[in-house]
LUMROSE-436837 format. One record per residue (C-alpha): residue in three letters; x, y, z; residue number from 1. Coordinates in nm, 4 decimals. Example, Ala and Ser with C-alpha at 12.3 -4.5 7.8 and 13.67 -1.06 7.14 Angstrom:
<rs>
<r 'ALA' <1.2300 -0.4500 0.7800> 1>;
<r 'SER' <1.3670 -0.1060 0.7140> 2>;
</rs>
This chain:
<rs>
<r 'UNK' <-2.1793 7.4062 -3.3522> 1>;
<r 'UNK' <-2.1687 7.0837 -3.1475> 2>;
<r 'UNK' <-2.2645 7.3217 -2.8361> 3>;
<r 'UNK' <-2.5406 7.4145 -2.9917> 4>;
<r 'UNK' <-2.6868 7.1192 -3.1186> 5>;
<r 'UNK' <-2.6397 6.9930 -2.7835> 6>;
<r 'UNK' <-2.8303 7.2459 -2.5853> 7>;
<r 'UNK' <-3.1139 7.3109 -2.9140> 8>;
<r 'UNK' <-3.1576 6.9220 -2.8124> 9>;
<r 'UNK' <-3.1627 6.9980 -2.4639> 10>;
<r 'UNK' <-3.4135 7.2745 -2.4710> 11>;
<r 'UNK' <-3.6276 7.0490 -2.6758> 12>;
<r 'UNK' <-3.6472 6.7277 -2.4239> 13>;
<r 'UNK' <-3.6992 7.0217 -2.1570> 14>;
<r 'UNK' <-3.9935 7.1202 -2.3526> 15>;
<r 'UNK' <-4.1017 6.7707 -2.3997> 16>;
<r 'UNK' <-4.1279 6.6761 -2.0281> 17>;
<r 'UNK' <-4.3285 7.0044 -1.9592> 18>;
<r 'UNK' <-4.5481 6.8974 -2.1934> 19>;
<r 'UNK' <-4.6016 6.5647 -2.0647> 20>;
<r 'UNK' <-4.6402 6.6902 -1.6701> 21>;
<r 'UNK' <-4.8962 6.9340 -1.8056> 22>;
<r 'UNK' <-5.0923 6.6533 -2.0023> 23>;
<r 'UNK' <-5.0642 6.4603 -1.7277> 24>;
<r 'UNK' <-5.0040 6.0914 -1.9389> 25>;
<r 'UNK' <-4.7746 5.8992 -1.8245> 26>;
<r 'UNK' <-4.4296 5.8840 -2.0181> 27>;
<r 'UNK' <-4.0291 5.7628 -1.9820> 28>;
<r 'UNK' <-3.8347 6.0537 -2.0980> 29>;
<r 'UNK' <-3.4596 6.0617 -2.1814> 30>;
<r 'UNK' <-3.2779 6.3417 -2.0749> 31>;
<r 'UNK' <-2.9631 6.4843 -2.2086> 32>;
<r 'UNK' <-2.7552 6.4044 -1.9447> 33>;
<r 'UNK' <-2.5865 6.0637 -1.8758> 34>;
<r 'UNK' <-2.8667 5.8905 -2.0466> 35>;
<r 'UNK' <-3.1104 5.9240 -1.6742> 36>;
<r 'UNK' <-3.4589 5.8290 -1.7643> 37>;
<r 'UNK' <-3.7497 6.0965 -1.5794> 38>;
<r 'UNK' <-4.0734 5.8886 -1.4620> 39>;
<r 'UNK' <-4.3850 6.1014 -1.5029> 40>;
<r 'UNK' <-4.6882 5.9490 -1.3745> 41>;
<r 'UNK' <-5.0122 6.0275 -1.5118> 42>;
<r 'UNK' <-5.3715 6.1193 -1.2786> 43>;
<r 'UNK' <-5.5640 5.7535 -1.3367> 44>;
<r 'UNK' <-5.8958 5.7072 -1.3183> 45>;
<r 'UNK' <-6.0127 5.3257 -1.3176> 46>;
<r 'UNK' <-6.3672 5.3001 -1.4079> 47>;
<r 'UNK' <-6.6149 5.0057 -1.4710> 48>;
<r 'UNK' <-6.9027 4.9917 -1.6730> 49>;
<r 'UNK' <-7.0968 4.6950 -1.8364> 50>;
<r 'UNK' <-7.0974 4.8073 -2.2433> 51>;
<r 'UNK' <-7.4344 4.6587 -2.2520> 52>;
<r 'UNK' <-7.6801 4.8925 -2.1843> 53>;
<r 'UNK' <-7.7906 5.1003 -2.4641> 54>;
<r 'UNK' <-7.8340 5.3863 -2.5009> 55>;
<r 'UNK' <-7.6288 5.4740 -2.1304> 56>;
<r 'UNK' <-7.2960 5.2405 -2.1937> 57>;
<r 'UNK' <-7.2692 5.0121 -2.5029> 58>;
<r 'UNK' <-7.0149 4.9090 -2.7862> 59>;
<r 'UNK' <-7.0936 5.1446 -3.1550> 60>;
<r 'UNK' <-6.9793 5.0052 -3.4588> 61>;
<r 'UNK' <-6.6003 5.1143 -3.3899> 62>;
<r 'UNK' <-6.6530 4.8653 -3.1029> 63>;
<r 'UNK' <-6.5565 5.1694 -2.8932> 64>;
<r 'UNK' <-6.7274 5.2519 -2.5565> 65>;
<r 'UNK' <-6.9557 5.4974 -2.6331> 66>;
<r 'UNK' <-7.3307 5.6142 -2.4639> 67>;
<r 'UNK' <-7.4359 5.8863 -2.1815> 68>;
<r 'UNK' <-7.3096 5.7493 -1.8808> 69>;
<r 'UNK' <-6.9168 5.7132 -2.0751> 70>;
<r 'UNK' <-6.9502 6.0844 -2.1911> 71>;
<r 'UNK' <-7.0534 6.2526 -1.8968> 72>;
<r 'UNK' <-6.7518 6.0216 -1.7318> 73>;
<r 'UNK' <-6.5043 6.1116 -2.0049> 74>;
<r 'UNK' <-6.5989 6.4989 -1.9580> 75>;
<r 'UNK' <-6.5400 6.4997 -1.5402> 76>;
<r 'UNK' <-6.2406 6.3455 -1.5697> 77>;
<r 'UNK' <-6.0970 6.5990 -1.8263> 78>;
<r 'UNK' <-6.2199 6.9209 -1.6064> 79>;
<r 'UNK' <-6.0367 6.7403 -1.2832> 80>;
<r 'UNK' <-5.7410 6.6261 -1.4961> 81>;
<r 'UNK' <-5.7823 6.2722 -1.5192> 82>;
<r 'UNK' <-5.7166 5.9784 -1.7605> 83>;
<r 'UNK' <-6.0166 5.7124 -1.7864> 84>;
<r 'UNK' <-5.9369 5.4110 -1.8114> 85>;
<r 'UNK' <-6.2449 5.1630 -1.8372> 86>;
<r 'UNK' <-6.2821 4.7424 -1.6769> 87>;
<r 'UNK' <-6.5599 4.5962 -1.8468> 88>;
<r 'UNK' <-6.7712 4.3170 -1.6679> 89>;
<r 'UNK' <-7.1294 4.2071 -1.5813> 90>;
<r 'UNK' <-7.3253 4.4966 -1.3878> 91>;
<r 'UNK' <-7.3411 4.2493 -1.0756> 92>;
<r 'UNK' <-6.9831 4.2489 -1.0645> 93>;
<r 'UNK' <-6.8863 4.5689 -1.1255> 94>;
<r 'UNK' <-6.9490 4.6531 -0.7396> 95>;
<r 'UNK' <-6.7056 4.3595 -0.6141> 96>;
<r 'UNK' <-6.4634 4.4993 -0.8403> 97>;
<r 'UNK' <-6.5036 4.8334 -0.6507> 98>;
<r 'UNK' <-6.5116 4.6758 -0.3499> 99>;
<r 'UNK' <-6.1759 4.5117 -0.4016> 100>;
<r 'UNK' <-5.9886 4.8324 -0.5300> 101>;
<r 'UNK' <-5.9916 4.6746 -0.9078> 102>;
<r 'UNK' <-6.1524 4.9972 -0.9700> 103>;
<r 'UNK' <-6.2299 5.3852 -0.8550> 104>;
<r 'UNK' <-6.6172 5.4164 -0.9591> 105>;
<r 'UNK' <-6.8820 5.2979 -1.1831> 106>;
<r 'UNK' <-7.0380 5.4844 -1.5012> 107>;
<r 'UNK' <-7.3325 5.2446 -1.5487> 108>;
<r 'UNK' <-7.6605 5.3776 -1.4546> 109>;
<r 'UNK' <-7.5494 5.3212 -1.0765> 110>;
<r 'UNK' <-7.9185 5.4194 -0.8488> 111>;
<r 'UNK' <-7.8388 5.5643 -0.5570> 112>;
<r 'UNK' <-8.0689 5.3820 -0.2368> 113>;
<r 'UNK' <-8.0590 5.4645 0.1424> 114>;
<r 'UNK' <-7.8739 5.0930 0.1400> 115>;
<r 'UNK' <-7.6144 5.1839 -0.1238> 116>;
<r 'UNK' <-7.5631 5.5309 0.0547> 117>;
<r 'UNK' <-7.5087 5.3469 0.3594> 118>;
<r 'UNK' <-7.1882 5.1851 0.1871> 119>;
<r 'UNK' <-7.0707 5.4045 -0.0717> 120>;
<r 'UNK' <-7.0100 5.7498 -0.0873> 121>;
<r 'UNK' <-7.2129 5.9099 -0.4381> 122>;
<r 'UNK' <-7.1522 6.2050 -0.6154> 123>;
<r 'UNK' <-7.3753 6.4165 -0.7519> 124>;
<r 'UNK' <-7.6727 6.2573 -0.9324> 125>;
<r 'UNK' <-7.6532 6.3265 -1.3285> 126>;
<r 'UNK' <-7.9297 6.1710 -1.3929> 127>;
<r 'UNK' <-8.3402 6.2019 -1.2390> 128>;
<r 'UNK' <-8.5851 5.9659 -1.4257> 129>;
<r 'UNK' <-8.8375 5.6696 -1.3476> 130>;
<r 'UNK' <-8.8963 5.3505 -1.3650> 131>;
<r 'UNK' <-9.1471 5.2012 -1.5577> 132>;
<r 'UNK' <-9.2949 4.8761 -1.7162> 133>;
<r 'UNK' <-9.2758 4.7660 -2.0679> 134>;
<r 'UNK' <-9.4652 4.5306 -2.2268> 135>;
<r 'UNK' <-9.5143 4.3456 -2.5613> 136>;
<r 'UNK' <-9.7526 4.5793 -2.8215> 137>;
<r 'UNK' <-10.0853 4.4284 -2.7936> 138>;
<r 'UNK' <-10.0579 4.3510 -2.4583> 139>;
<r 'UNK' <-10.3902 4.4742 -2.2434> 140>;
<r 'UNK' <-10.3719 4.2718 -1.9189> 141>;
<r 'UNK' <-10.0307 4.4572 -1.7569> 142>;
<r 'UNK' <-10.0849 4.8529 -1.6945> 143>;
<r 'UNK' <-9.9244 4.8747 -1.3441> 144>;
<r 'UNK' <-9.7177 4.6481 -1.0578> 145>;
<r 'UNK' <-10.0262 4.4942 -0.9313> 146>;
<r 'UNK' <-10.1095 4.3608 -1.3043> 147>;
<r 'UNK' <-9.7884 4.1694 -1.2690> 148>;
<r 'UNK' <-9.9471 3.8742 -1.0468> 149>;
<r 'UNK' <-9.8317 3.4654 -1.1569> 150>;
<r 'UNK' <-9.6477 3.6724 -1.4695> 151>;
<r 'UNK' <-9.2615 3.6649 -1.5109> 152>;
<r 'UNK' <-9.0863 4.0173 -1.5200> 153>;
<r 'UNK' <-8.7133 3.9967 -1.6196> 154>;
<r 'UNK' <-8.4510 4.2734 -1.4742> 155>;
<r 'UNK' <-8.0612 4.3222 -1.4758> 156>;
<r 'UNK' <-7.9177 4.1105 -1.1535> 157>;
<r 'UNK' <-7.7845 4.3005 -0.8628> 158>;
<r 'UNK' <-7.9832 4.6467 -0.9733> 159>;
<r 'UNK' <-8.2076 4.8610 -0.7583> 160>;
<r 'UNK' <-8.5021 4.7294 -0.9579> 161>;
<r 'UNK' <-8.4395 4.3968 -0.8594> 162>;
<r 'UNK' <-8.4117 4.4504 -0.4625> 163>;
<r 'UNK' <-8.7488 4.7287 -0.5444> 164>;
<r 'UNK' <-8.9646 4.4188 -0.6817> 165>;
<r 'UNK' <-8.8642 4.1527 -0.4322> 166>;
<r 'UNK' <-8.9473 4.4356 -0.1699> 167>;
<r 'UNK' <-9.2923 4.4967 -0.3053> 168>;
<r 'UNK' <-9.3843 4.1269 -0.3602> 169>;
<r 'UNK' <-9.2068 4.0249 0.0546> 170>;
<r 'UNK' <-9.5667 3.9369 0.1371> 171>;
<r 'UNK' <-9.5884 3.7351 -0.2270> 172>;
<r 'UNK' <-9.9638 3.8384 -0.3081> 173>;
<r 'UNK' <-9.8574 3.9581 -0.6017> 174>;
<r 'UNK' <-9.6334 3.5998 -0.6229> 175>;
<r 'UNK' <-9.4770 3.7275 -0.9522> 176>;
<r 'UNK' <-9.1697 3.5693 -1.1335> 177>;
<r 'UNK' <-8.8517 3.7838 -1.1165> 178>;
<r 'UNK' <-8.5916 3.6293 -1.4045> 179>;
<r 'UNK' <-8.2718 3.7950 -1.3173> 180>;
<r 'UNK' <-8.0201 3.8619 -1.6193> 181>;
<r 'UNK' <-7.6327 3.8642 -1.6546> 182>;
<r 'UNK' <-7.6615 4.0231 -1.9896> 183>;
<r 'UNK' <-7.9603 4.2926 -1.9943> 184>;
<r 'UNK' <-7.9246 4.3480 -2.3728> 185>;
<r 'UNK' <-8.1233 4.0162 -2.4232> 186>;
<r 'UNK' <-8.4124 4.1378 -2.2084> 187>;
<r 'UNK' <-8.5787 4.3295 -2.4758> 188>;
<r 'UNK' <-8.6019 4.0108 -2.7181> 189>;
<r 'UNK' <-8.7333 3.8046 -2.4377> 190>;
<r 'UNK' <-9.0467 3.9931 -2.3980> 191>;
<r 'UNK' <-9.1311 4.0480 -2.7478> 192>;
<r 'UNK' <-9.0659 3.6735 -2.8139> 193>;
<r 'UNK' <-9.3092 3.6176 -2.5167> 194>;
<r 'UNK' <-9.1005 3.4564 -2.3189> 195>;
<r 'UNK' <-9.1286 3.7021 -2.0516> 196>;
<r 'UNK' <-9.4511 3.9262 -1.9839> 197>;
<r 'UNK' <-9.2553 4.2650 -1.8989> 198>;
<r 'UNK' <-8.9228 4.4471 -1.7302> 199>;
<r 'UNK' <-8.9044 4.7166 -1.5736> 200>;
<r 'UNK' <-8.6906 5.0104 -1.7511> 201>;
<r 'UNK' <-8.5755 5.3374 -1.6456> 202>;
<r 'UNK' <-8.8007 5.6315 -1.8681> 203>;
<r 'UNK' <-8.4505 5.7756 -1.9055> 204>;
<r 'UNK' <-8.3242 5.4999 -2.1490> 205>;
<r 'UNK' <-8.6458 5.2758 -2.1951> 206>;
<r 'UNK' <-8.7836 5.4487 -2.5025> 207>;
<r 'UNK' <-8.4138 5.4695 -2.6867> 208>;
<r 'UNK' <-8.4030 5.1128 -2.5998> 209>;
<r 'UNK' <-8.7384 5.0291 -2.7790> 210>;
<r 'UNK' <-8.6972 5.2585 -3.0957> 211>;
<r 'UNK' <-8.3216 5.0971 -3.1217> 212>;
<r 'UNK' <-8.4251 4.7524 -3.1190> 213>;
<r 'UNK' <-8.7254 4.7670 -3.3753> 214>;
<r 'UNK' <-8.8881 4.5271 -3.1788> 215>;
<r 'UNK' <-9.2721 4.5707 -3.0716> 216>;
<r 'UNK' <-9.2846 4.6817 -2.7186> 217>;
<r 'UNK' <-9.3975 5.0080 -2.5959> 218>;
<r 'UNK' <-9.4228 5.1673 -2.2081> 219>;
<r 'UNK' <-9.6813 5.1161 -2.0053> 220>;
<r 'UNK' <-9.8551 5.2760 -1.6717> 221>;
<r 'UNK' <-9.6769 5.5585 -1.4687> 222>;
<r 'UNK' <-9.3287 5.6075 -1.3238> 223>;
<r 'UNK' <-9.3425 5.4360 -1.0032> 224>;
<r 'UNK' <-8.9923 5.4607 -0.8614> 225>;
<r 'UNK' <-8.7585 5.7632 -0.8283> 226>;
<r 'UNK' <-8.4352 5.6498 -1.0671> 227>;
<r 'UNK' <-8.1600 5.8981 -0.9295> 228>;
<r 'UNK' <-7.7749 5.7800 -1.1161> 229>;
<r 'UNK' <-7.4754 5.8925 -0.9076> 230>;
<r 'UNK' <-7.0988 5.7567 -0.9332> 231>;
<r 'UNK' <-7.0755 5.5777 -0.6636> 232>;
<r 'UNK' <-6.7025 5.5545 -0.4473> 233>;
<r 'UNK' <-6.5794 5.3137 -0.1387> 234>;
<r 'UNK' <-6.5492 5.4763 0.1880> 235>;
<r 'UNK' <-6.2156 5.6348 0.2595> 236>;
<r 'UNK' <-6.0652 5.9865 0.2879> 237>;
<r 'UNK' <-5.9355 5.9958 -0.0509> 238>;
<r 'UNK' <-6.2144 5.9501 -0.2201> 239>;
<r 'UNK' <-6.3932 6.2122 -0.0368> 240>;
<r 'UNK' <-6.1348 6.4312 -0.1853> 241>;
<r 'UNK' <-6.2304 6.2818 -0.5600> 242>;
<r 'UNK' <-6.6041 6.3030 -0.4614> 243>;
<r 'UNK' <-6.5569 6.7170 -0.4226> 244>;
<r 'UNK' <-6.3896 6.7235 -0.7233> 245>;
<r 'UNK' <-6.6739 6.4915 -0.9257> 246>;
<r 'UNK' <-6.9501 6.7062 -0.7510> 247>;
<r 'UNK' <-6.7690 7.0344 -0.8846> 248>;
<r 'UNK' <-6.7065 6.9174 -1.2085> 249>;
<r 'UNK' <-7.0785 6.7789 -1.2797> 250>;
<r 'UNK' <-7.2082 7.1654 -1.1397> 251>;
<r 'UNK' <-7.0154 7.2977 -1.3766> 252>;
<r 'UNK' <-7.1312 7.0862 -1.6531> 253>;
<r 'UNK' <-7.5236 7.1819 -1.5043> 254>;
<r 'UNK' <-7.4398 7.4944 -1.5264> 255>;
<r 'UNK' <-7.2895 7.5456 -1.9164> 256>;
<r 'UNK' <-7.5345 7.3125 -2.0600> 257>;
<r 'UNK' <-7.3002 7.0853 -2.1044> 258>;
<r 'UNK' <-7.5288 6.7524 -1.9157> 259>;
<r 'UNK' <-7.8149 6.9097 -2.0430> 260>;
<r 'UNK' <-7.6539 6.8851 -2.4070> 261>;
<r 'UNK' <-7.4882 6.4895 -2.3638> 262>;
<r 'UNK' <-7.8204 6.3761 -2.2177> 263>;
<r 'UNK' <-8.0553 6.5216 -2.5854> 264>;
<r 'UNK' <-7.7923 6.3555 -2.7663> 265>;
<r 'UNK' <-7.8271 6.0385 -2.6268> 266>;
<r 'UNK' <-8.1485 6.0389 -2.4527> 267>;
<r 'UNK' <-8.3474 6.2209 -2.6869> 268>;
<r 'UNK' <-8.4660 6.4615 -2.4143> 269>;
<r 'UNK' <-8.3433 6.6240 -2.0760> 270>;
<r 'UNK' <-8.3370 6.3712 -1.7454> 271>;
<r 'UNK' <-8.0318 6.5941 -1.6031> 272>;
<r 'UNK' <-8.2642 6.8217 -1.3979> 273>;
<r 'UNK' <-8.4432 6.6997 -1.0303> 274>;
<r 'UNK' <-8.8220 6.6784 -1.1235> 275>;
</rs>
């Protein structure tokens, strides 16, 4: 009887470390004999994102990550058989963290540029979209960039929009004020409050952004900037392995609707598609 108990406990810590390699979490089993402890070491994915930028990466009332950008991450790294786990930080820092191996990739609206591209290897964009300018309601005397001269425009430090309006003002006829923000979240308040005249928001998010906040602001002008998002990875050989496996996974997800279907929930309409 002893025997039996024995191997019936056996066969069930057997079945317990299958399940564990197949999961893929990591774990300290016990085995049967002599009390020897089995390591199995889970597939880790470190990933950074802000949690501040509705409606792409932001805090819901379970004060659990939640948005586009941390679904679409969350469903790659199940279809390559990873675990996610997220850094939180201020956008500008999340590429020092990545820099300095802290982390594997960002899920944070991350633009891909010809200067970023000459650093970074991306995967494959999962978002296409625009940038545009909003404005307070009621506001007649901004319709496009050239509208924006002795006014302040606020954007998010260290993003593609920032580096895109000190390029177009180099020559400073325009001589506009750019007011750079830590925190983008306050942005929206800022303009409605007057404070600043405008900011410049992708199309993807801008409207979710506007409706979410109540406040009275509203688009203005056309798109004037291709907004591409990518996960972006440091240069090395093994990441050009994780890249191929990122790219595969996000074809896949093109392919069975699955993008298509994260970006109407949170987006309210279909930016997964190259215009």
């Amino acid at each position: 009887m002893k025997q039996l108990k024995a191997g019936m406990l056996l066969g069930i810590l057997s079945m317990v470390i299958l399940l564990v390699c197949a999961c893929g979490k990591q774990a300290v089993v016990a085995s049967q004999q002599g009390g020897q402890q089995v390591k199995v070491e889970e597939k880790v994915l470190r990933v950074g994102t802000s949690g501040r930028s509705l409606p792409m990466s932001y805090k819901n009332d379970k004060q659990q990550l939640d948005g586009y950008d941390v679904e679409v991450m969350l469903e790659i790294a199940k279809r390559i058989g990873y675990k996610v786990e997220w850094t939180t930080g201020e956008f500008s820092g999340l590429f020092g963290m990545l820099d300095a191996d802290k982390i594997d990739t960002i899920a944070n609206q991350v633009e891909t540029s010809n200067q970023r591209k000459e650093k970074y290897l991306f995967s494959a964009p999962y978002v296409y979209s625009g940038s545009q300018l909003a404005v307070k309601k009621g506001n007649e005397s901004i319709k496009s960039l050239e509208d924006l001269k002795g006014k302040k425009i606020a954007v998010g430090l260290g993003t593609n929009k920032e580096q895109f309006l000190r390029k177009f003002d180099t020559d400073k006829k325009v001589s506009m004020s750019i007011v750079t923000y830590e925190d983008p979240s306050g942005i929206v308040y800022d303009v409605a409050n007057g404070r600043v005249d405008a900011y410049i928001v992708d199309g993807a998010s801008g409207l979710i952004k506007i409706e979410v906040s109540g406040l009275p602001l509203e688009l203005v002008g056309k798109p004037f900037e291709d907004y591409i998002i990518a996960h972006p990875f440091v240069k090395n050989e093994k990441n050009k392995e994780l890249v191929e496996l990122f790219n595969k996974a996000i074809e896949e997800m093109a392919k069975d609707g699955t993008l298509s279907k994260l970006s109407m929930k949170h987006l309210k309409q279909d930016v997964t598609k190259k215009k």
